[in-house]
N, C-alpha and C positions, 0 to 999 in steps of 0.2 A: 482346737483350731484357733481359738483366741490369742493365745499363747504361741503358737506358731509364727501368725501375723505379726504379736507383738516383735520375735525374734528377727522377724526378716526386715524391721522398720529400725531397731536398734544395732543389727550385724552389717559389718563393714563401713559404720561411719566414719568418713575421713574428714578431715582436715575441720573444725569450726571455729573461727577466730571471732573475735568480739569485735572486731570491723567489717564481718559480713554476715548479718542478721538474719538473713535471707537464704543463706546456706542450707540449711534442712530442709528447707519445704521445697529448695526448687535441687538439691541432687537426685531425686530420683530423673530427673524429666534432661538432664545432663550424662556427657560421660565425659567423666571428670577423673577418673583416673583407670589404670589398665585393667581388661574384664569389664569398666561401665560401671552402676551406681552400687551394685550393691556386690561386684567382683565375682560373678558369675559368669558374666556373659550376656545377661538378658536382659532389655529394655522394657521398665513394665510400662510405660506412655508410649513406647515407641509405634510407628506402622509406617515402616521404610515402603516400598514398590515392590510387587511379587513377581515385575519382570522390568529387564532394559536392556540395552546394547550400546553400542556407539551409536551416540544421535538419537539413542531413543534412551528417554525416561533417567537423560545423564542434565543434569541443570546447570554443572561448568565441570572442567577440567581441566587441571595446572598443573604446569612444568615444576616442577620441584629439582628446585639443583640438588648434586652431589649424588650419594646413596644412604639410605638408610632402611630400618625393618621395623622400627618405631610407631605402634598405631598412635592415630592423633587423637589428644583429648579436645571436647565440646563444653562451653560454658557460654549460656544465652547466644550471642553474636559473634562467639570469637573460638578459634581453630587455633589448637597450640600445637606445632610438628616439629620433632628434632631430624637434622640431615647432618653429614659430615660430608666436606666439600672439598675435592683434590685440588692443590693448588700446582702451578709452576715453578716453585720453589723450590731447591730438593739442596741435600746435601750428600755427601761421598760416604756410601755405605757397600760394604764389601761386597762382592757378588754372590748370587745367593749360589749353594752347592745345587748339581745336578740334580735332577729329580729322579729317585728311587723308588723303587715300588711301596717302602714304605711313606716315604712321605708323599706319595701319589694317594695312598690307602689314607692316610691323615686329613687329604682335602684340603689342606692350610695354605695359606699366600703369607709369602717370606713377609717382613717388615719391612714398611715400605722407606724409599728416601726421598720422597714428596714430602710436603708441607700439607699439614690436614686443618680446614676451617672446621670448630665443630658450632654447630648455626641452629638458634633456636629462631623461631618464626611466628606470630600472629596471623592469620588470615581474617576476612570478611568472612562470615560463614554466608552468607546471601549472596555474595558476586564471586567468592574464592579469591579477592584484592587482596594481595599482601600489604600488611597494614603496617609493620616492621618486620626487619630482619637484624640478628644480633649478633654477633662474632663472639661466644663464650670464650674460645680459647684458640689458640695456632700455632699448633706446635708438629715434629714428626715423632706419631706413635714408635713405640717402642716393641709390641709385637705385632705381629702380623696375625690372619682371623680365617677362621673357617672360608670357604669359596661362597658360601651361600649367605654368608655372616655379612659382617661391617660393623664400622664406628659409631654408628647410631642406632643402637637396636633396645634400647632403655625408652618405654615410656613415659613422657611428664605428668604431671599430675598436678592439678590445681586445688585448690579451696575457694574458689570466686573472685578475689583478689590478687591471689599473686601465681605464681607458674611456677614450678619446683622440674631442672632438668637435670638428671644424671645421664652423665658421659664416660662413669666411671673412673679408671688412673685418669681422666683430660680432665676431674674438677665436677663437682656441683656443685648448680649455680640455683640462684634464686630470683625471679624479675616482677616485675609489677606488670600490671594489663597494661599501662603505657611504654612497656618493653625498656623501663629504667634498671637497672642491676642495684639488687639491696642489699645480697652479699655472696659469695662463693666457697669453697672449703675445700682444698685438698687430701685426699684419706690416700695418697699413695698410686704406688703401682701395683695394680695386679698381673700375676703371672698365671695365666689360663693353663689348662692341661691341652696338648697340641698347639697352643696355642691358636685355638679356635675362635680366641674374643670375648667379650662382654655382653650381659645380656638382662639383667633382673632388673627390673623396672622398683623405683621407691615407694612406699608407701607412706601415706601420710594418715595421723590421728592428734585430736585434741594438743595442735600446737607442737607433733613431734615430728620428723621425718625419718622415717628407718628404712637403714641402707643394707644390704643383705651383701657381705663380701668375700663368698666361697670359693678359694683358689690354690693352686699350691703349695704357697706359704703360709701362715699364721693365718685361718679364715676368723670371722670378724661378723657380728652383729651390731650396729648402731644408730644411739636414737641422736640426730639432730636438733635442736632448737630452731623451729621454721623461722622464725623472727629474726634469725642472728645466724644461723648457722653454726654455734656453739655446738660441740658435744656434751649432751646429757649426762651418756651413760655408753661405755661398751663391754660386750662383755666375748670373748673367745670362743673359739668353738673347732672341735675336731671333725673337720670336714675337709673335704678337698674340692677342686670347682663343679659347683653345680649355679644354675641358671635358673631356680625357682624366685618369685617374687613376693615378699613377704606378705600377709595377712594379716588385717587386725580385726577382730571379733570381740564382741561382750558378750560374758555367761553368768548370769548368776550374781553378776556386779562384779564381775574380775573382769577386767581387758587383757586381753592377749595379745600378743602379734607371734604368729606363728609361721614355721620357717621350714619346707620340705628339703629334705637331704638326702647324702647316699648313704650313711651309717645312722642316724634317724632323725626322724621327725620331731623336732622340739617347740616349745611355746614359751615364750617370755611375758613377763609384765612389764606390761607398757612402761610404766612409770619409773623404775626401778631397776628393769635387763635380768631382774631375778629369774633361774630357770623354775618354773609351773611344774612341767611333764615333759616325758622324752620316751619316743618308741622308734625301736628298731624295725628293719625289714624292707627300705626301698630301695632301689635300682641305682644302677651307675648312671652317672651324668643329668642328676634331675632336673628339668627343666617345667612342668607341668607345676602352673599353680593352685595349692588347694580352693574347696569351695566348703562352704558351712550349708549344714542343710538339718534344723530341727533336734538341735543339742551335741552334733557332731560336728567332727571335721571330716572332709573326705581328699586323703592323698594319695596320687596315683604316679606312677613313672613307668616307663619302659627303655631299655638300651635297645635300639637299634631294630624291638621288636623280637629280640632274641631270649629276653625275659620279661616279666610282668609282673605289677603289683599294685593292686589299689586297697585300701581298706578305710574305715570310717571308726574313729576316736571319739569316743564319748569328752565333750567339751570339760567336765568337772576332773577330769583326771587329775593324779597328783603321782610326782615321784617316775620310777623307770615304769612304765604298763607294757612292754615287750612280753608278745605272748601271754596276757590276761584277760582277764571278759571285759576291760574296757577297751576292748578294739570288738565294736558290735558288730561289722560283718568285713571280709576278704571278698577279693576277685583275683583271680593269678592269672588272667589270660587277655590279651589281644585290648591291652591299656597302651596310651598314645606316648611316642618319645617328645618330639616339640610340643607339639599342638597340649595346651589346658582343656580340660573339662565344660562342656554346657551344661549348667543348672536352671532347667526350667521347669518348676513348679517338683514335683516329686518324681521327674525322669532326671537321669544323668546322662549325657547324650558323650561318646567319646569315638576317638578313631585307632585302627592297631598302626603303633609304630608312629609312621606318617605317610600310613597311606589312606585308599578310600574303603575302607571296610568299617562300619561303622556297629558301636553298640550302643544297645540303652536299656540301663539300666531302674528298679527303684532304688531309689535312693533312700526308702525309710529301711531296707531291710535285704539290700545291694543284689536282690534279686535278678536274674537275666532277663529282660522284656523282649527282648531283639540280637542275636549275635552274628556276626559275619553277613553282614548285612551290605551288600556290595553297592555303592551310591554310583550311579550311573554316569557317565561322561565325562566323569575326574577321576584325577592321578593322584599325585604324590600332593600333600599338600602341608604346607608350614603352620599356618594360620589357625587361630582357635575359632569354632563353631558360636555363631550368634542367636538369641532370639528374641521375638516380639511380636504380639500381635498374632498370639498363636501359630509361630510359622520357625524353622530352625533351617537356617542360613550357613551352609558348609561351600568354602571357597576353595580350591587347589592353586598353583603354581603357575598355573596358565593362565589365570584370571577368570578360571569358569567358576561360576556361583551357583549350586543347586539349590534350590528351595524345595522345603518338604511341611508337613502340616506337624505340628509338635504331637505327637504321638508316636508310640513303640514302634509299629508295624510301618514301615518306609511307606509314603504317598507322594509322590514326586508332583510341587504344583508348577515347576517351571527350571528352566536349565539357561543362566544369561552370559553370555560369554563378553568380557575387555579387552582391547587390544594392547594389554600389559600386563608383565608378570607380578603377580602376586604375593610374598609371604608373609606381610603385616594382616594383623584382626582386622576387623569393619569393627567402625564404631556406631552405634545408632543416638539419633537425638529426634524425636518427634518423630517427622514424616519423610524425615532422610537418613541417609546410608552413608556413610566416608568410608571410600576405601585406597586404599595407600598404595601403588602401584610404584614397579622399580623406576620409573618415570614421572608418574605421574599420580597428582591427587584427584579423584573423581568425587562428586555430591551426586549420588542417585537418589531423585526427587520425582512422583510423578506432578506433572503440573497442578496445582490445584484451582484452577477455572472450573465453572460449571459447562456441561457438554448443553450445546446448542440441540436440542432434537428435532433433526427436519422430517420423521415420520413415526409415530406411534401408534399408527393402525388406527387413528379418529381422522383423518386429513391430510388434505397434499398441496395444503396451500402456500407452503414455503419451496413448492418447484413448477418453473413452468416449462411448456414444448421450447427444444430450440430457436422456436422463432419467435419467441419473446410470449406467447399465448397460452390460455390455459391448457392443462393436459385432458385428454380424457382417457387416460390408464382408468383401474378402476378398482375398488376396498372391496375385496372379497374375503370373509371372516378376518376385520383386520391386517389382512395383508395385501403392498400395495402390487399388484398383475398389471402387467403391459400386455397392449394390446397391435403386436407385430404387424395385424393389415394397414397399418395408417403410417404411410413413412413420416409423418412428421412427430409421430409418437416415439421413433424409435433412441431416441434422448430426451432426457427430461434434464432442466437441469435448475439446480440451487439457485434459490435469492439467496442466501447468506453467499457472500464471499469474505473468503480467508485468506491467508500465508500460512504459515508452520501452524500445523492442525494434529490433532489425533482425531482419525478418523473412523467411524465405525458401522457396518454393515451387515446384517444377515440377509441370508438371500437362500431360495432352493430354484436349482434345474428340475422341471417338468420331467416326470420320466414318459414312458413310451407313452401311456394311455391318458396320457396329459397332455398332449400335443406336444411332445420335445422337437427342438426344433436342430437344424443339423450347425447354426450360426455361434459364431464367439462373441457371446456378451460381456460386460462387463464395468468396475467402478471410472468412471476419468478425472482423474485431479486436475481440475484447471482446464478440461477438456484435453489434457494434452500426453499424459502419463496414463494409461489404462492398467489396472491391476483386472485379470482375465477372467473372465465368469465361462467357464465351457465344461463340457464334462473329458475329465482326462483321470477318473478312479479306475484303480488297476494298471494304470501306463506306467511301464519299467521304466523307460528313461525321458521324463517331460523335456519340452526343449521352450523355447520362448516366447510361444504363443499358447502354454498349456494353464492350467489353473494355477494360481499361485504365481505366474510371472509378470514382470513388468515389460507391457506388448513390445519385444522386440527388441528390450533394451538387456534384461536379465533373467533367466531362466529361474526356477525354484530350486532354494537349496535341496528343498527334499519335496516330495507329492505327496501330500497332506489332502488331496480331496478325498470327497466323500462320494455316493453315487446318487445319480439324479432320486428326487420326491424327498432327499433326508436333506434338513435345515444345513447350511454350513454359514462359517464367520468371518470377517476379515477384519483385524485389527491393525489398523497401520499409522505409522508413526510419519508425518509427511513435513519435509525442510525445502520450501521453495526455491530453484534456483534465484539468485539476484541477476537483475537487469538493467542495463542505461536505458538511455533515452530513448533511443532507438528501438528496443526491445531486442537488443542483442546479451546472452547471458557471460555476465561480467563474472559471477562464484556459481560452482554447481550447488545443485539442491541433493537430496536424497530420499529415500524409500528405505524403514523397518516396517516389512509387515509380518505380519501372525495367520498363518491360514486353522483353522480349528486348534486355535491353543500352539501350532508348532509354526515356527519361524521357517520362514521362504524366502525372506528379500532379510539382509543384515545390512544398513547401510550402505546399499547400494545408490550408485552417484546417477546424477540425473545433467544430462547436457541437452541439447537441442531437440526434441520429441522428434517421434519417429511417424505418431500417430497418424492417422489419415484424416484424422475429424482438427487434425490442428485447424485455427482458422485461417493460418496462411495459404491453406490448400481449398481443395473444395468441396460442396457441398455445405458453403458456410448461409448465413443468413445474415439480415443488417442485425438482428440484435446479438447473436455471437459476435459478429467484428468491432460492434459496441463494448462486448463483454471485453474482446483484445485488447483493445487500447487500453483500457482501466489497466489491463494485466500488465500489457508490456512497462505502464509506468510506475506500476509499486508491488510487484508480485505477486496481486491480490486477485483470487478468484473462485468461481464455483465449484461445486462437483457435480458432475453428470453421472444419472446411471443409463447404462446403453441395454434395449433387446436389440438383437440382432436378429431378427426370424425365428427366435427361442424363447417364447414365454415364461421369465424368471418373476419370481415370486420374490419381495425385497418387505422387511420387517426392521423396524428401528434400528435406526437410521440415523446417527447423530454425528456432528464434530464437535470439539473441542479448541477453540482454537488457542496456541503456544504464546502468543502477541497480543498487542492491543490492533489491530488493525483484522479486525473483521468488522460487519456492516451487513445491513438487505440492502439489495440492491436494487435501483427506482431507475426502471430504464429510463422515464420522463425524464 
């Protein structure tokens, strides 16, 4: 185990310059370059959010011009994204020929006769501020690229000082954190097969950057000089275009960088370009980059899903080992075309082709743990599998994200859907998520505020009756009961007042021999939004007054209740409308809520309350229309819980609030 440890703290280290000291101890807790710190996939500091949506559990989200499928790299404060950006400039380029069933079958888009900006970027990681933007190069590419492709699909990769961008034939460049340029290199044009585009991200080691250049023509491995962009060393290779991103690994005190292909797998020394070992037996057009897992390498491909190949190399090899006992174990079946390998801990987690069938593997002895393993509510998906914090993170095309627990046997802990397509990785860095939408860049972050508790089964002294006085519901085994005969009991409501809250509630309906009662209970944000406490288990088609809706305004995506006497949850995610002076709403607000773990309200928008308890209406009291005014001049207010003639049982009870703008509230 010692020895393992040791492997997995000295395997994949990139880049370490004698100008950043700091380097080693803070990569892991970074993802600094493609696959994350140690090119697996998995974050060992990380612990992104196990759920979000729009508006919920997203911390910012930015436009990113142009297109690209480039995941972004993380260092301390700063976001480095490549895009390539169409311009209005164009030049007189023939028209393209008609489309044929073969080149319909090819997927390719002619070359274009636009002007292409190809644009490296800085962000804030904390606000998503673009902190610079830089115009590497501007020119009109020369071929045209797969439909699902583009100009920007090379990861950058940093060392903590400087940024390293391949754009491929457009130039690699080199910038400082101040987004200064300290040199560039042209290595040519490459000629893709279909001309489908570019795609291998560089790698970086001890001062070298190596660039993987498998194409039609003369393919090409080479070490740059990070400093100067000098070539080192290149050295030739009989391959034709594949899309893997090079590898570099220490065994034994040898460094490698190793390079998956379609005719084989080979390993270089770092230092030198000397070939190590080379083995036969992968797939056409490989794109899956290997992972090192405990003295091996482990290379996988698939075309199209129409064949398969994964197998794991004993790291000491020397010479051709095609077909020898240094390939310690095969897999030939239902290995990922785009998407690379997740290496978390001794599972290998992979997808067939690109879609959602998932396997996992050990990785000590490539045994089957799980196969055909169907991941529920995703498609087709591009993107390679993340993980952290015990949890493995598979995204599709649509933007939907499943989460599952890092174990063989599928446990689904949450399903979140973006309102953007997806085929770039997630990167993780800490307690956040980046993930790179064909629009936009997202930070999924849950807030970290400490949640306010206004009832934990000892007391109710942070709510009182709507008319400003104490309640007398009453703690029966820690939980707090209302008491329906007293109409002025039949709201309670919060001294804390908020604005943008997580809010959270367990609560049970009384069944028959409990006194159920026939009335719609339920939570009121602000008094004014009611999320529905009623019994509606079993109801085929809920409508918007049934549990899980917001009263009136939006029905539930799906009916998630339970049936009366069993505990159920409501997690909701709450963005107050804003208001002028008047208390007229100037932006709407929104509702994510969660009814027992599954979502009912996604972002649904909040305009003028429909409520009956608003206090513009009646049955208000002076300390409610006290409570108004506060609300109507800074969006700030309580939560009420309502019985309605239905004796609900209500159990911790807390907000969170998203702002600084909560406070008790002193009617005095």
């Amino acid at each position: 185990m010692k020895n393992a440890v040791i492997l997995l703290l000295l395997t994949f280290t990139t880049s370490m310059t004698l100008a950043n000291d700091d380097f080693p101890a803070q990569r892991d807790h970074q993802w600094h370059q493609w696959r994350g710190p140690m090119a697996n996939g998995a974050a060992p500091h990380g612990n992104p959010p196990i759920r979000w949506a729009e508006g919920f559990n997203v911390k910012w989200k930015v436009r990113i011009p142009g297109e690209g499928n480039a995941t972004p790299v993380v260092w301390k404060d700063r976001i480095f994204i490549l895009t390539a950006v169409e311009t209005e400039k164009k030049i007189d380029r023939p028209k393209p020929l008609e489309p044929t069933p073969a080149r319909l079958l090819a997927a390719r888009k002619d070359p274009p006769d636009h002007y292409y900006k190809f644009v490296v970027m800085a962000l804030d990681r904390k606000t998503g501020r673009v902190l610079w933007e830089k115009v590497a190069n501007e020119l009109v590419p020369k071929e045209g690229h797969h439909r699902d492709h583009g100009y920007a699909s090379a990861s950058p990769i940093t060392d903590g000082k400087y940024v390293y961008a391949s754009f491929g034939s457009h130039g690699i460049y080199c910038y400082d954190f101040a987004g200064d340029l300290k040199w560039e290199r042209d290595l040519g044009q490459m000629r893709t097969r279909m001309e489908w585009g570019e795609g291998a991200s560089p790698a970086l080691h001890n001062g070298r950057l190596f660039v993987n250049w498998d194409h039609e023509d003369q393919s090409f491995l080479t070490a740059l000089d990070a400093k100067t962009g000098q070539p080192l060393w290149r050295v030739d290779r009989d391959e034709q275009t594949n899309w893997s991103t090079p590898l570099v690994t220490e065994h034994e005190g040898v460094e490698q960088v190793i390079v998956s292909a379609t005719n084989k797998v080979r390993s270089y020394d770092t230092t030198s370009g000397k070939l190590l070992w080379e083995c036969g037996g992968q797939r056409r057009n490989v794109v899956p980059t290997p992972v090192v897992h405990d003295g091996k390498v482990i290379c996988m491909s698939s075309f199209r899903g129409l064949d398969a190949a994964a197998y794991a190399i004993c790291l000491d090899a020397r010479g051709d080992i095609t077909d020898t006992d240094k390939i310690a174990w095969r897999h030939d079946r239902n290995t990922p075309y785009v998407p690379s390998p997740l290496l978390y801990g001794d599972l290998l987690y992979f997808i067939k082709a690109n879609s959602s069938v998932m396997t996992c593997l050990d990785a000590k002895n490539g045994k089957p743990l799980s196969e055909q393993t169907r991941l529920p509510k995703l498609k087709n998906i591009y993107s390679s599998p993340v993980g952290a914090k015990g949890r493995v993170y598979f995204t599709d095309r649509n933007g939907t994200t499943l989460v599952a627990k890092n174990q063989a046997k599928l446990e689904v802990l949450s399903i979140n859907k973006l309102d953007d397509h997806i085929d770039a990785s997630a990167a993780i860095v800490g307690n956040q998520m980046f993930l790179r939408g064909k629009k936009h860049l997202y930070c999924i972050e849950e807030p970290a505020g400490e949640p306010i508790v206004l009832f934990d089964g000892k007391g109710k002294n942070l709510f009182l009756g709507k008319d400003g006085k104490k309640i007398n519901w009453k703690i029966d085994h820690g939980e707090l009961v209302s008491t329906p005969k007293d109409v002025k009991s039949n709201h309670i409501v919060s001294k804390l007042h908020f604005r943008d809250a997580d809010i959270h509630v367990e609560f049970m309906l009384p069944p028959k021999n409990m006194g159920s009662g026939s009335g719609n209970s339920g939570v009121y944000i602000h008094g004014n939004y009611e999320m529905q406490i009623i019994n509606s288990y079993g109801k085929k088609q809920p409508d918007n007054t049934d549990m899980g809706a917001v009263y009136k305004f939006s029905k539930p995506l799906v009916n998630a209740a339970r049936q009366p006497g069993v505990w159920q949850v409501y997690d909701i995610r709450y963005r107050a409308p804003r208001r002028d002076k008047q208390g007229r709403i100037t932006r709407k607000g929104s509702i994510t809520a969660w009814l027992n773990g599954k979502k009912v309200q996604d972002n649904t928008p909040l305009g003028e309350p429909r409520s009956a308890y608003h206090p513009f209406r009646y049955k208000t009291t002076p300390y409610t229309r006290a409570i108004w005014e506060k609300l109507k001049k800074s969006s700030v207010g309580p939560v009420f819980l309502q019985d309605h003639d239905n004796p609900v049982r209500f159990r911790n009870v807390w907000v969170r609030p998203l702002d600084d703008l909560a406070f008790i509230y002193d009617q005095k």
